[in-house]
KOLMIKE-665873 format. One record per residue (C-alpha): residue in one letter; residue number from 1; x, y, z. Coordinates in pm, 1 decimal, decimal comma. Example, Ala and Ser with C-alpha at 12.3 -4.5 7.8 and 13.67 -1.06 7.14 Angstrom:
% KOLMIKE-665873
@aa A	i 1	xx 1230,0	yy -450,0	zz 780,0
@aa S	i 2	xx 1367,0	yy -106,0	zz 714,0
This chain:
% KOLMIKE-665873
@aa X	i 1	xx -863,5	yy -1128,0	zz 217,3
@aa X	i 2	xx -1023,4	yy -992,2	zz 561,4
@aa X	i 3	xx -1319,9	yy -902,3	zz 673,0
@aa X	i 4	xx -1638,4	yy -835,2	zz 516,4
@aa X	i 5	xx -1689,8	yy -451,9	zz 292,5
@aa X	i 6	xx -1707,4	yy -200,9	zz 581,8
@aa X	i 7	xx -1948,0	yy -404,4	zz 782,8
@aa X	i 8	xx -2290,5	yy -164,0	zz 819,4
@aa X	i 9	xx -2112,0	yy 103,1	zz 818,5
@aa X	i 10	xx -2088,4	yy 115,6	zz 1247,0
@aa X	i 11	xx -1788,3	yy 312,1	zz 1224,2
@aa X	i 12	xx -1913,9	yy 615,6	zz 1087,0
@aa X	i 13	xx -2219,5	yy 736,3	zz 1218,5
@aa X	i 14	xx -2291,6	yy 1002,7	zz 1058,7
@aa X	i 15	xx -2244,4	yy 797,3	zz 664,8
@aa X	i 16	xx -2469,2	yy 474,8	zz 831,9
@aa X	i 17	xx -2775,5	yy 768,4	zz 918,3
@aa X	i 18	xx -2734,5	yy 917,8	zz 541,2
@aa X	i 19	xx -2776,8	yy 584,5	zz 423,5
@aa X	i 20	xx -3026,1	yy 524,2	zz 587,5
@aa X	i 21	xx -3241,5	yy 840,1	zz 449,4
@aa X	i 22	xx -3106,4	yy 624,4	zz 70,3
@aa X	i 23	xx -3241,2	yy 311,5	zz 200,2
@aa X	i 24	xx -3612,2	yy 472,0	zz 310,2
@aa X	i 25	xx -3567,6	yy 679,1	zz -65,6
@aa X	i 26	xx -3551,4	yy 395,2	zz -277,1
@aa X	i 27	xx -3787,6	yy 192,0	zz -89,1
@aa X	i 28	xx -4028,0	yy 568,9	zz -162,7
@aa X	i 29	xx -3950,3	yy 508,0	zz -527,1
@aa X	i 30	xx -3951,2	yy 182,4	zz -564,8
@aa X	i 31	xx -4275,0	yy 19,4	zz -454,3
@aa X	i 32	xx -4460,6	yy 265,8	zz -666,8
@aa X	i 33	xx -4589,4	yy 135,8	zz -1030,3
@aa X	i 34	xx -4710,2	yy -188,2	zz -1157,2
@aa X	i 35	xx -4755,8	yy -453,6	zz -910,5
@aa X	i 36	xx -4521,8	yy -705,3	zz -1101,0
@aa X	i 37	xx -4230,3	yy -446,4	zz -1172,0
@aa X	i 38	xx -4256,0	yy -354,1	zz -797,6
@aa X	i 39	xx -4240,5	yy -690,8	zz -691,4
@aa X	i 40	xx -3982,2	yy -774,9	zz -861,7
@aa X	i 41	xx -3798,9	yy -467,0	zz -752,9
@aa X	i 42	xx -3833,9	yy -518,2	zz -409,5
@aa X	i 43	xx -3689,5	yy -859,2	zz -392,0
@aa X	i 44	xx -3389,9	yy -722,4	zz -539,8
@aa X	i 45	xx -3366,9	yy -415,6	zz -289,9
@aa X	i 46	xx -3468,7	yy -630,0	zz 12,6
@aa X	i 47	xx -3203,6	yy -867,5	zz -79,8
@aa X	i 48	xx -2961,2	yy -638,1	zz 74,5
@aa X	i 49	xx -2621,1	yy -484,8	zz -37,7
@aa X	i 50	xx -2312,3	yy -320,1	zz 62,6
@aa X	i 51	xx -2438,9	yy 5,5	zz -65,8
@aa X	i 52	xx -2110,0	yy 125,7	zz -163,4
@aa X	i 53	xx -2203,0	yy 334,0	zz -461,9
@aa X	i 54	xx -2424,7	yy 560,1	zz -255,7
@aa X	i 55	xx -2168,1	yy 560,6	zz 0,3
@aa X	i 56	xx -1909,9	yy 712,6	zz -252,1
@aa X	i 57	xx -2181,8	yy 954,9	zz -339,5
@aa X	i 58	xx -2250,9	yy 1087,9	zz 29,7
@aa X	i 59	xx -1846,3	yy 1115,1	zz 83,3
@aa X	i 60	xx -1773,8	yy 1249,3	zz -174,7
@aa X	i 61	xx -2034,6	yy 1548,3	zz -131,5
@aa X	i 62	xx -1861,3	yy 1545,6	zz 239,1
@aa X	i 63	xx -1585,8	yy 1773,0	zz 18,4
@aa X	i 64	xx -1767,3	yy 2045,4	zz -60,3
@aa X	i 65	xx -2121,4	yy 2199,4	zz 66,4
@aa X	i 66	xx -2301,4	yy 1840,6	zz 160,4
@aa X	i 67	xx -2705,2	yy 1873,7	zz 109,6
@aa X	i 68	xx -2831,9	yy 1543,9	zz 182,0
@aa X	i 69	xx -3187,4	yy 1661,5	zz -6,7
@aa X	i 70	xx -2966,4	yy 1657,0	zz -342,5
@aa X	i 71	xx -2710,7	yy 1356,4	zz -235,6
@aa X	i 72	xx -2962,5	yy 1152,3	zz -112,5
@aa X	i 73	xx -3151,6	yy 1116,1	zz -429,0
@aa X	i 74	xx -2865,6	yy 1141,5	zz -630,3
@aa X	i 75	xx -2670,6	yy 844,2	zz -486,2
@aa X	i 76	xx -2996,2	yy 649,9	zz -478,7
@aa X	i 77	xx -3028,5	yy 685,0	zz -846,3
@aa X	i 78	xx -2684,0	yy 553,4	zz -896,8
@aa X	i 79	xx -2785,9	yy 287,2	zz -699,9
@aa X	i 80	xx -3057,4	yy 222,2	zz -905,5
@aa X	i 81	xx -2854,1	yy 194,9	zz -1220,3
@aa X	i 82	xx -2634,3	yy -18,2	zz -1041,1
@aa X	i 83	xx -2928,3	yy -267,1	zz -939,9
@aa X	i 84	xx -3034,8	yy -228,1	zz -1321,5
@aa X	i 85	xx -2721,2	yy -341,1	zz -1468,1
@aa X	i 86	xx -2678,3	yy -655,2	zz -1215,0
@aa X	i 87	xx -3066,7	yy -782,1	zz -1325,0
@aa X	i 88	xx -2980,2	yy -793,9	zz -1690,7
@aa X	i 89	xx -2630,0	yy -944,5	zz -1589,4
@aa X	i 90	xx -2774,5	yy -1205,8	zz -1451,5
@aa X	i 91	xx -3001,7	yy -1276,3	zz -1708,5
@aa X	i 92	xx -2685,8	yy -1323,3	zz -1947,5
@aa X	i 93	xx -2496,2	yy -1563,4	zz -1716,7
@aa X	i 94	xx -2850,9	yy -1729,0	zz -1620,2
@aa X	i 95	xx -2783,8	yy -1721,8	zz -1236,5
@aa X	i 96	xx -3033,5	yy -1861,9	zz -1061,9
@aa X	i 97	xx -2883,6	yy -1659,9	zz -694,1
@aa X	i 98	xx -2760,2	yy -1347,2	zz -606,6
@aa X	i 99	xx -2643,3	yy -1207,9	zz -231,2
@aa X	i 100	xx -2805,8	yy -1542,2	zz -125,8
@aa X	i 101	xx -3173,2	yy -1546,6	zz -278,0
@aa X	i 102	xx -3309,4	yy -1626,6	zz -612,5
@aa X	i 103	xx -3244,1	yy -1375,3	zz -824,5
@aa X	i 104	xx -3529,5	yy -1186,9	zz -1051,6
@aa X	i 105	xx -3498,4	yy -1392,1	zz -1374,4
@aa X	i 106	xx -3511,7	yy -1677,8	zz -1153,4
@aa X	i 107	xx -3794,3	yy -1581,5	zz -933,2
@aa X	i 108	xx -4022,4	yy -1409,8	zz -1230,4
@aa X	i 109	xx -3873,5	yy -1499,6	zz -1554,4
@aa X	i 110	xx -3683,8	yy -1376,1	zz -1804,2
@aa X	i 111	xx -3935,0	yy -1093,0	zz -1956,5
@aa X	i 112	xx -4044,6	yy -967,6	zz -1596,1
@aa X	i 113	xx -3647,9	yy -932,6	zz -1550,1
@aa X	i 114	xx -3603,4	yy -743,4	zz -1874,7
@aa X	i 115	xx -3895,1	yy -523,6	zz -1801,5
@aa X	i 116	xx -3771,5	yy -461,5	zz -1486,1
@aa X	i 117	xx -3439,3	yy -350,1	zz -1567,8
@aa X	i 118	xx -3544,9	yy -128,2	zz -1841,9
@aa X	i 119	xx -3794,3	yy 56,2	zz -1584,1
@aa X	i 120	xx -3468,9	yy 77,2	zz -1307,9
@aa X	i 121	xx -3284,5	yy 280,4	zz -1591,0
@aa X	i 122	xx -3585,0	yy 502,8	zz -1677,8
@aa X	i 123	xx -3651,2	yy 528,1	zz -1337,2
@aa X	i 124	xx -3271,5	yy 664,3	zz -1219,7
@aa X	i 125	xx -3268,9	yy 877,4	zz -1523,2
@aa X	i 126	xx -3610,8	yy 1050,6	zz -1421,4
@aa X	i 127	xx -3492,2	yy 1120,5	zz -1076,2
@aa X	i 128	xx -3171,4	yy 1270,1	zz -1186,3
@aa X	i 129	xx -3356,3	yy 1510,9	zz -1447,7
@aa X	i 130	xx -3465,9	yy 1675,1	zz -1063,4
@aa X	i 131	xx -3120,6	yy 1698,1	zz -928,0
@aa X	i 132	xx -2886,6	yy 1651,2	zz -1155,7
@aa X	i 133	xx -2668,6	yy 1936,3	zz -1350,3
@aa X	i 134	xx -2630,7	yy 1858,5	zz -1744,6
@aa X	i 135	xx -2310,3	yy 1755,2	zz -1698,9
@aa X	i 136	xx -2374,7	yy 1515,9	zz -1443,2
@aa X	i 137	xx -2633,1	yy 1359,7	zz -1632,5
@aa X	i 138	xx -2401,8	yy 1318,4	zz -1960,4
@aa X	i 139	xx -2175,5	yy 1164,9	zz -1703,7
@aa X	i 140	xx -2460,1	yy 928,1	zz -1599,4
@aa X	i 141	xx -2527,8	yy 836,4	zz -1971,6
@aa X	i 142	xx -2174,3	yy 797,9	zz -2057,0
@aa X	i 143	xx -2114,1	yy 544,1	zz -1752,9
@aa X	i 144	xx -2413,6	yy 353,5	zz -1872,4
@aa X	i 145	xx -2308,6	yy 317,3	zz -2218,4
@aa X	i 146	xx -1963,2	yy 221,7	zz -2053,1
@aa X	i 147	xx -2097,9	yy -70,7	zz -1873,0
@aa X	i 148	xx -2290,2	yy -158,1	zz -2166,5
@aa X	i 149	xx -1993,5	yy -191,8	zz -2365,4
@aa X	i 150	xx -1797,5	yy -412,3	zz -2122,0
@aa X	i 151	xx -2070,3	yy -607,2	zz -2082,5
@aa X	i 152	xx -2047,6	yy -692,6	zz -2464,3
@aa X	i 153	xx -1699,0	yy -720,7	zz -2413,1
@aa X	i 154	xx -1696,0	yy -1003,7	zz -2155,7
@aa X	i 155	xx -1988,1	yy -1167,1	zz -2390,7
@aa X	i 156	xx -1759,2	yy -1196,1	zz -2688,7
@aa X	i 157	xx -1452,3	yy -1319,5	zz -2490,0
@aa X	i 158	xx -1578,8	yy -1590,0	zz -2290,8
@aa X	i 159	xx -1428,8	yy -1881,9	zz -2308,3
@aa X	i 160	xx -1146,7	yy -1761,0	zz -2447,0
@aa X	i 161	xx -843,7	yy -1903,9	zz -2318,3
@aa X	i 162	xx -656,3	yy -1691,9	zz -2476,9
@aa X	i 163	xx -749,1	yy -1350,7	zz -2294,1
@aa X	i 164	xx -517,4	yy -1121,0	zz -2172,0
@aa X	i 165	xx -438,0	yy -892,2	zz -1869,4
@aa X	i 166	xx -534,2	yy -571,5	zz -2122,2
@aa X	i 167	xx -859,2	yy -719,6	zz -2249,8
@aa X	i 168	xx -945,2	yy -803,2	zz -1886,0
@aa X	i 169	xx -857,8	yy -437,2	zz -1760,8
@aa X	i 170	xx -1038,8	yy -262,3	zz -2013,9
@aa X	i 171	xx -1354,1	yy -493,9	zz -1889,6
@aa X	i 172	xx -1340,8	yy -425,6	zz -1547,9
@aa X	i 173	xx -1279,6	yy -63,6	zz -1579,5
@aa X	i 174	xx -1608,1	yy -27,6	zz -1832,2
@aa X	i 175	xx -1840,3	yy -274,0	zz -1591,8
@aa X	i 176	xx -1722,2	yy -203,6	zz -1254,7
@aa X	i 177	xx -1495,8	yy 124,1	zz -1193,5
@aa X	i 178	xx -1678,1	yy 346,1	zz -1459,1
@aa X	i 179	xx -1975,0	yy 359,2	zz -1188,1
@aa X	i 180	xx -1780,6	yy 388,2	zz -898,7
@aa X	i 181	xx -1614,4	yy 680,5	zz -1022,4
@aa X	i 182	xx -1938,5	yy 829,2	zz -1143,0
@aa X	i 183	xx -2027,0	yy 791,3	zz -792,7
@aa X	i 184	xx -1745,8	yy 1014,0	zz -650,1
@aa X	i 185	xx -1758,1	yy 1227,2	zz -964,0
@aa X	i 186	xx -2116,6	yy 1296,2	zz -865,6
@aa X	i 187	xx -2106,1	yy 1360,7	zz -531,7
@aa X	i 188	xx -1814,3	yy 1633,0	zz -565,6
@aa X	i 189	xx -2069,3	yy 1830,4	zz -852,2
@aa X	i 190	xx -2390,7	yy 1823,9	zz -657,2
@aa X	i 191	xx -2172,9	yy 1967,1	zz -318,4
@aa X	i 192	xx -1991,0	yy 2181,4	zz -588,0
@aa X	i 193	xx -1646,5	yy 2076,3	zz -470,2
@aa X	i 194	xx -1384,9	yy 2239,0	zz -619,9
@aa X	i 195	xx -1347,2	yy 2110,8	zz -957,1
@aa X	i 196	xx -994,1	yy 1983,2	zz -867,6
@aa X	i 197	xx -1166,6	yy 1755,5	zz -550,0
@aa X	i 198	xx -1405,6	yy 1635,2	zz -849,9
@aa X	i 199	xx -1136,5	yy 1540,7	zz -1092,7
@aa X	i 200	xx -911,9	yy 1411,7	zz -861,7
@aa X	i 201	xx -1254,9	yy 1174,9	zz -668,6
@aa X	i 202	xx -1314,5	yy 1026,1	zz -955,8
@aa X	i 203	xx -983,1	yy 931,7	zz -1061,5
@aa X	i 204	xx -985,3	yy 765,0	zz -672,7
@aa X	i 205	xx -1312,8	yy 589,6	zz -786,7
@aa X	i 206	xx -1155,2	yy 398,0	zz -1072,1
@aa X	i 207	xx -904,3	yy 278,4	zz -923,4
@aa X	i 208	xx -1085,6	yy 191,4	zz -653,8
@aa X	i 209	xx -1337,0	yy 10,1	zz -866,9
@aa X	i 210	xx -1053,2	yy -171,8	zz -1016,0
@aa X	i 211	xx -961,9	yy -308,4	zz -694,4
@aa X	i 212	xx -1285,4	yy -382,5	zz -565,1
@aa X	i 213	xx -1322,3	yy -600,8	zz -887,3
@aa X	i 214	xx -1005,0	yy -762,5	zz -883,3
@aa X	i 215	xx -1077,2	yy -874,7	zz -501,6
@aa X	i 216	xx -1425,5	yy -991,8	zz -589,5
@aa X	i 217	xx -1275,9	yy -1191,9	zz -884,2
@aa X	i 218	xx -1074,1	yy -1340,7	zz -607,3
@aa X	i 219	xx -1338,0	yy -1435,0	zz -366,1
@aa X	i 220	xx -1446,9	yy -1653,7	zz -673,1
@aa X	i 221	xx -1202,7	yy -1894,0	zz -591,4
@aa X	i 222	xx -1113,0	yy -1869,4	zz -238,0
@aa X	i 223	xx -1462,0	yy -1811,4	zz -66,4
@aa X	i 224	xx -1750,1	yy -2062,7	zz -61,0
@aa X	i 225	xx -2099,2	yy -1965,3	zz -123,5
@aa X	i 226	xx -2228,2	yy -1917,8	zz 164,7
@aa X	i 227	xx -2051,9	yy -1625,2	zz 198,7
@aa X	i 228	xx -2061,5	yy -1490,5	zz -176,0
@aa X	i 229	xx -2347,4	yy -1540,4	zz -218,6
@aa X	i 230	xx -2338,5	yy -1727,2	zz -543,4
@aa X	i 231	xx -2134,3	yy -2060,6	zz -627,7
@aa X	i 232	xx -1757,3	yy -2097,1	zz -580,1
@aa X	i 233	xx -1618,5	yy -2113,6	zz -955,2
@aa X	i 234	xx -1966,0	yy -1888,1	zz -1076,1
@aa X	i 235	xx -1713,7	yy -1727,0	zz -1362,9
@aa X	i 236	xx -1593,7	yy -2035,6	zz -1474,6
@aa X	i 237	xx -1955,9	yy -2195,7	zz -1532,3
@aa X	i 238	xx -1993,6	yy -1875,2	zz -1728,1
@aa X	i 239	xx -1653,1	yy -1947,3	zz -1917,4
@aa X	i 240	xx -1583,7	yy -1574,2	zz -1768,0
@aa X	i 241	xx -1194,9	yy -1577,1	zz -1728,7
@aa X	i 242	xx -1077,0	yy -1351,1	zz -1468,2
@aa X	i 243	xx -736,8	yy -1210,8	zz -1347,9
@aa X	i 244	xx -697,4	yy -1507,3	zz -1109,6
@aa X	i 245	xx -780,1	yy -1723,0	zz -1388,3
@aa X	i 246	xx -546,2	yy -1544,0	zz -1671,3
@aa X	i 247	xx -250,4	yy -1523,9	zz -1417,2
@aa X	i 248	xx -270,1	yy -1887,2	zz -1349,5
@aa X	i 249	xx -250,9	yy -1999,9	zz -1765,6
@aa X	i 250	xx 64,9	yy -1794,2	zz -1719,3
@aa X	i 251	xx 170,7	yy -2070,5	zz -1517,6
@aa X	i 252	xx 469,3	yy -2305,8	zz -1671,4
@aa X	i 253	xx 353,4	yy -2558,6	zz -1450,3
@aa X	i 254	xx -28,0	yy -2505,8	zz -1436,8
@aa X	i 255	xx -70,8	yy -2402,2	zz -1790,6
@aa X	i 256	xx -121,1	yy -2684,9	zz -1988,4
@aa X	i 257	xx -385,4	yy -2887,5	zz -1753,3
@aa X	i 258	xx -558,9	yy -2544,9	zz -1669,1
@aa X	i 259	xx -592,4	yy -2490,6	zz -2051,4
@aa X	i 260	xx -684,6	yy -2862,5	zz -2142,1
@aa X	i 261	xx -971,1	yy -2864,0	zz -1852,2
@aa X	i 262	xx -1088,7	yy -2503,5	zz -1974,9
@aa X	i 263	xx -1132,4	yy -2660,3	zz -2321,6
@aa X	i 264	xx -1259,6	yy -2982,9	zz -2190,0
@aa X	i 265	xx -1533,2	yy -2754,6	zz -2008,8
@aa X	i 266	xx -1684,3	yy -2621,6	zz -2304,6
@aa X	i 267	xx -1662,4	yy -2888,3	zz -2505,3
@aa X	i 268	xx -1862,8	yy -3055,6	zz -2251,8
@aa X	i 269	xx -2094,8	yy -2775,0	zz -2245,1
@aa X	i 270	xx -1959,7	yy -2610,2	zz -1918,7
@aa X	i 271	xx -2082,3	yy -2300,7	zz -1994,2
@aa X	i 272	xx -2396,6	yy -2226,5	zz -2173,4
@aa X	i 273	xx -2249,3	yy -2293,4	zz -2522,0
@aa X	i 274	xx -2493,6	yy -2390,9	zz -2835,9
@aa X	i 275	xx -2753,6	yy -2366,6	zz -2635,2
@aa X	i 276	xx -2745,1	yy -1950,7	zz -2568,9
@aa X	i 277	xx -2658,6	yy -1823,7	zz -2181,5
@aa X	i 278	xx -2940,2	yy -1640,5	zz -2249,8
@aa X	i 279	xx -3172,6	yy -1936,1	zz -2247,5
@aa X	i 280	xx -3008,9	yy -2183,8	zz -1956,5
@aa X	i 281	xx -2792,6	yy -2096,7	zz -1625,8
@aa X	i 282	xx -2406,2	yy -2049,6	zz -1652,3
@aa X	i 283	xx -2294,2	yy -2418,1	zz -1551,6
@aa X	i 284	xx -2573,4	yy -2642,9	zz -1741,9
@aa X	i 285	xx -2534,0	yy -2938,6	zz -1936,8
@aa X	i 286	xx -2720,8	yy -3046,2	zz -2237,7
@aa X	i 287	xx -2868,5	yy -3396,0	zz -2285,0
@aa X	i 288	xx -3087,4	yy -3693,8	zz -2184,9
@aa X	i 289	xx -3154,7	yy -3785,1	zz -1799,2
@aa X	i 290	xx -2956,3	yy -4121,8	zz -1772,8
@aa X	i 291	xx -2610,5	yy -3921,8	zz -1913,1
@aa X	i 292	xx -2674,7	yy -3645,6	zz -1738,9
@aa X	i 293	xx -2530,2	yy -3787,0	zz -1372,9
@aa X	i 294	xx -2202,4	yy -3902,1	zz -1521,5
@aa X	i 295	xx -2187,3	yy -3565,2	zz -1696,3
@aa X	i 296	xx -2242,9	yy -3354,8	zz -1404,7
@aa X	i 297	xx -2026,3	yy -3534,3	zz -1194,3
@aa X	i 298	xx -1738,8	yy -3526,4	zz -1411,7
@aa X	i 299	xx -1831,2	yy -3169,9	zz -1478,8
@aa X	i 300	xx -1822,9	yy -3061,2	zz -1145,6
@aa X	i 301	xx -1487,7	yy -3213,9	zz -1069,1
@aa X	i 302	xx -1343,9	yy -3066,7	zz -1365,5
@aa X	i 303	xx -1496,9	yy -2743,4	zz -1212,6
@aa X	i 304	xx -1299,5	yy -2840,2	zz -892,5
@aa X	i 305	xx -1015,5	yy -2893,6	zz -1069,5
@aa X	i 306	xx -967,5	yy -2579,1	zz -1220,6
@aa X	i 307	xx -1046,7	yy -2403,3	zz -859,1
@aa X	i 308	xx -785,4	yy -2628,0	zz -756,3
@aa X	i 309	xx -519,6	yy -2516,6	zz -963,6
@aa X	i 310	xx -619,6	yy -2146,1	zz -989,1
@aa X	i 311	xx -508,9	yy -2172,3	zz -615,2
@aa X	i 312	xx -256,7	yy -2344,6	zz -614,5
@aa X	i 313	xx -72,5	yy -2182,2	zz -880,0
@aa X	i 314	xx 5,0	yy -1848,0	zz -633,1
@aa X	i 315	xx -241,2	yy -1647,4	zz -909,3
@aa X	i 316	xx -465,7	yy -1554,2	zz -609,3
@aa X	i 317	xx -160,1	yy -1406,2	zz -447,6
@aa X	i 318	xx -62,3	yy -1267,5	zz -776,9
@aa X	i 319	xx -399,2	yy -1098,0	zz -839,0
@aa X	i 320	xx -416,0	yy -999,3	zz -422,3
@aa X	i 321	xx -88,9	yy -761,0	zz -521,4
@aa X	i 322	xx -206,5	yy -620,7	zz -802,2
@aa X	i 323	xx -549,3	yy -540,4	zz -623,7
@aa X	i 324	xx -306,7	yy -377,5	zz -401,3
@aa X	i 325	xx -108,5	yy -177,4	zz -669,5
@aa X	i 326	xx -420,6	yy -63,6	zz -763,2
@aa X	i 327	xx -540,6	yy 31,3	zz -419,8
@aa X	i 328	xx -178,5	yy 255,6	zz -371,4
@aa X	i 329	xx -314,5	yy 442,4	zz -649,7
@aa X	i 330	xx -619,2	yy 511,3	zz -552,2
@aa X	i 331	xx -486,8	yy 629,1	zz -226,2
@aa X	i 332	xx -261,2	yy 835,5	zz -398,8
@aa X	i 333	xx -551,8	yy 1021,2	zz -568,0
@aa X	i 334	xx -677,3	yy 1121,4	zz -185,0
@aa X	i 335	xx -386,5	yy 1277,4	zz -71,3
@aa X	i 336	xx -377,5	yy 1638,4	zz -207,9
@aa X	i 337	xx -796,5	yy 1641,4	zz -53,4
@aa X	i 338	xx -845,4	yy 1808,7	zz 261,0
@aa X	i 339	xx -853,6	yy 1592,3	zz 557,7
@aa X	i 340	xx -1197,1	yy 1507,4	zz 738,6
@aa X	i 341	xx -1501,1	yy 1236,0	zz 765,7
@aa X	i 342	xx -1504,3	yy 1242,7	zz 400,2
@aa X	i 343	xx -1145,8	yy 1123,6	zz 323,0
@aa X	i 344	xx -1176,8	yy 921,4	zz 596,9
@aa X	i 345	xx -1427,3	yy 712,6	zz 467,8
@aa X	i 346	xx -1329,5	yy 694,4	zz 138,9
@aa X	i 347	xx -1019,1	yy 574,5	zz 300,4
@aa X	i 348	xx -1165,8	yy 238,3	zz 477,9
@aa X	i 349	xx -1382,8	yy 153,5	zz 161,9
@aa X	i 350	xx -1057,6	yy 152,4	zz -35,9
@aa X	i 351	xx -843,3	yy -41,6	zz 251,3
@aa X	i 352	xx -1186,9	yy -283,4	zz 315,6
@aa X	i 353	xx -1269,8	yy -331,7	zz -56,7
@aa X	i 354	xx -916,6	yy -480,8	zz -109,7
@aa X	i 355	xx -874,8	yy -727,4	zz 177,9
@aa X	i 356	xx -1235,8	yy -786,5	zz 206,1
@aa X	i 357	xx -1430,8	yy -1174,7	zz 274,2
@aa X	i 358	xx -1703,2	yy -1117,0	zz 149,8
């Protein structure tokens, strides 16, 4: 891993002003509407981002006839679904952080989070009903559902020591890539690229959502919180098993601890357990104050443990090359498009979204 995600976008003037225009759009649509929701929404958008969704958007129109008055709100919606989906994620895993600061369930509660998630989605949809073709928006919808459906996915598999490289490929692709190659898909129809350009954008955009999830997955365990954002070993609390994770019970040497400590983490309520992730944060234990220091410390060097081994085991290495494999794909996908600021951005997301920091 390198250097943070295509650090504010200094490189490419023209993308960091169009970005811009998304940044002063969704703050336009954004503060509008019930105090609370607004609130609530702002603390999210203030918190900051990479931004890459839009990003893909604005690029992507870069191959055919770019109108920033349609990609603008276009790749803002996206955005918005984006922020949608990560509110009512953290709700499930209970995280109490995100990019640094408290996140909404933490900050409002659980029902101001739900309401505000629910008005995102409305809210995206009712901007793309403006600017959006038919089939973009049945794109849109399908995405959605997509992410939905991984998001199930990764609720009925966790702690499951038993998950494999499949099951977590199909759940990446469904809650990650899905939206970044909406986002390149998108951009392509409203600068009416060729269709060609369109097909072969979002094919880039899944596998470059692939990668970009793989390498996040891997800043789990190699990057502190500080610059994540969010706890070293967050997945784990949330007995979420990732590639670094499923490489490393591969591991003839690693395998049987790793397992045993997994285990030994539920049973020890690790992960939200009987209790419901919906009701108390990834990572909390259940039970009286004078047990609960003993617990916590031995649950937090269990927790170390397991970070311990993941990297130790070469699975981070493991999972860095097949971020990479993925990457080569992706790439692949670019080279029949015409050359220009558009493929040239697309290209440093992909190469910064795979050796990334941060």
């Amino acid at each position: 891993m390198g250097k943070p995600l295509v650090s504010g976008w200094s490189s490419h003037p023209l993308l960091a002003e169009s970005l811009k225009k998304v940044e002063a759009y969704l703050e336009e649509q954004l503060s509008t509407g019930h105090s609370l929701i607004s609130d609530a929404v702002m603390s999210l958008l203030r918190a900051g981002g990479k931004r890459v969704r839009p990003a893909l958007v604005l690029a992507s129109g870069m191959f055919g006839e770019a109108d920033l008055s349609k990609l603008v709100p276009v790749a803002s919606a996206i955005e918005i679904v984006h922020m949608a989906t990560l509110i009512h994620d953290d709700i499930i895993d209970g995280a109490d952080t995100r990019r640094g600061v408290k996140t909404v369930h933490a900050r409002y509660g659980p029902d101001v989070a739900v309401f505000t998630g629910d008005y995102l989605f409305t809210r995206a949809f009712r901007i793309l009903s403006e600017y959006a073709s038919h089939e973009m928006l049945s794109s849109v919808a399908r995405a959605v559902q997509e992410v939905c459906e991984g998001e199930i996915e990764q609720y009925e598999s966790r702690r499951n020591v038993a998950v494999s490289f499949g099951q977590y490929l199909r759940r990446i692709r469904q809650k990650t890539a899905m939206l970044f190659a909406l986002s390149c898909y998108a951009g392509a129809l409203v600068a009416e690229a060729p269709r060609s350009t369109a097909d072969a954008l979002r094919r880039f955009g899944l596998h470059l959502g692939v990668a970009f999830q793989i390498a996040d997955d891997i800043l789990d365990f190699s990057q502190d919180s500080a610059t994540t954002g969010k706890p070293a070993g967050h997945d784990i609390a949330c007995g979420v098993y990732t590639l670094p994770v499923i490489y490393a019970l591969e591991s003839a040497k690693w395998s049987n601890e790793l397992r045993n400590l997994l285990n030994g983490l539920d049973v020890n309520g690790a992960s939200p357990g009987s209790s419901g992730c919906e009701n108390e944060p990834c990572g909390s234990r259940n039970g009286n104050a004078a047990g609960d220091s003993a617990r916590d410390a031995a649950w937090d060097a269990a927790r170390e443990r397991v970070i311990a081994i993941v990297r130790e085991s070469g699975a981070l290495r493991r999972a860095s090359r097949t971020a990479e494999r993925c990457a080569a794909r992706a790439k692949r996908c670019l080279a029949s498009l015409p050359d220009g600021a558009g493929k040239d951005i697309l290209t440093d997301i992909l190469v910064s979204a795979v050796y990334r920091s941060s």
